[in-house]
Structures are given as C-alpha cells and as structure tokens.
C-alpha positions in Angstrom: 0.0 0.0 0.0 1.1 3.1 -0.8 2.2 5.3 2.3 4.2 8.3 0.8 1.8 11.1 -0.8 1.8 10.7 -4.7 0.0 11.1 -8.0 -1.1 7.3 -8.3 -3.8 8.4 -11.5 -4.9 11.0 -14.0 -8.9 11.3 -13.0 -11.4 13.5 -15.0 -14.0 15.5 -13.2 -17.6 14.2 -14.5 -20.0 16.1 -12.2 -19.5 19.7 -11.1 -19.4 21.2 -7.7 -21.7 19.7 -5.2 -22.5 19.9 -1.6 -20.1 17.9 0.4 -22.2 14.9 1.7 -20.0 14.0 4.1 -19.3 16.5 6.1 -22.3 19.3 8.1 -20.5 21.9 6.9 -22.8 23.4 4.3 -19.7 25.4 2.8 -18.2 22.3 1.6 -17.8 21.1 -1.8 -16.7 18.2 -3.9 -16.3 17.0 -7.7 -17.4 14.0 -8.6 -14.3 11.6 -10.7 -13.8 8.6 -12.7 -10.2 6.8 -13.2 -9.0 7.9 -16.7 -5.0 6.2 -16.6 -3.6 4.7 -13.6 0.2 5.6 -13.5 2.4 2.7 -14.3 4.6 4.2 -11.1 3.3 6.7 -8.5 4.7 10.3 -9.2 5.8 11.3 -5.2 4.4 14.8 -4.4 8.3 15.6 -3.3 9.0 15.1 -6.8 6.1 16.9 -8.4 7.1 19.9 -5.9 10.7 20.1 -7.4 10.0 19.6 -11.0 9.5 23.3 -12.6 6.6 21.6 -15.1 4.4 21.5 -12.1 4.8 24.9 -10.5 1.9 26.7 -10.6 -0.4 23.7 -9.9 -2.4 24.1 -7.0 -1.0 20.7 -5.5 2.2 22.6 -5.2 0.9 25.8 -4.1 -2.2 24.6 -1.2 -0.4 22.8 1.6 -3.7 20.2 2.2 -4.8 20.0 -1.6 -6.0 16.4 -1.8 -5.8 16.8 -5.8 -5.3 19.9 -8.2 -6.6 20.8 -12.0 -3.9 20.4 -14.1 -3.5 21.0 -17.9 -3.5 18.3 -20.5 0.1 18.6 -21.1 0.8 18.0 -17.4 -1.1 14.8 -17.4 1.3 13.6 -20.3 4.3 14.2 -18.2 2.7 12.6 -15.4 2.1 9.4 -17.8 5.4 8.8 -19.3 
C-alpha cells in the first residue's frame, strides 16, 4: 500500500461542484471523478514539488490539496 503522498492516476471530473455529503459543513464542496489512466509508477508529491513543469499547480501551491486541476500537457508528463 502506498504510504508516501503521490499522484497514483490521472482522473477527470464528471460532475461539477456539489454539496459535500460527508461532512455538516454546508460550505463544503466536492467533484465528482472517474479513473481515466492509472500511472504505471506513482509520481511522489516531493517530486512533483521540485520539477518546474508542475509549479503553478495548486497541488504545489495549497499545503492540504487532496488533488489539483492540471492541464492536458501535465497529465502527459505525469504518464510517461
């Protein structure tokens, strides 16, 4: 099982922002995802911090970002 924080799949987001069922906090939101590509190796999130091709996603920028938007060309890079 994997212990160490990492990028384990490239998901797409199928259903827009919702309230959070599983939490009371009315403010909360989530997306709702399907599996697109599981990674053939898990992508750590020490080395997505240091590589520049992933600076200015918000898994790099929020300290407690469970998962981040990214553009098509960053899924590539995540895939190879």
């Amino acid at each position: 099982m994997q212990k160490e924080k990492a990028v384990v799949s490239i998901v797409k987001v199928f259903k827009k922002a919702h309230p959070d069922s599983t939490t009371d906090d009315p403010e909360s939101k989530c997306v709702d995802i399907k599996a697109i590509e599981q990674l053939k190796t898990a992508v750590t999130l020490d080395v997505v911090k240091t590589d520049p091709h992933f600076a200015e996603m918000s898994l790099v920028k929020i300290r407690a970002c469970p998962s981040s938007p990214s553009k098509q060309k960053n899924g590539k890079l995540f895939a190879h």
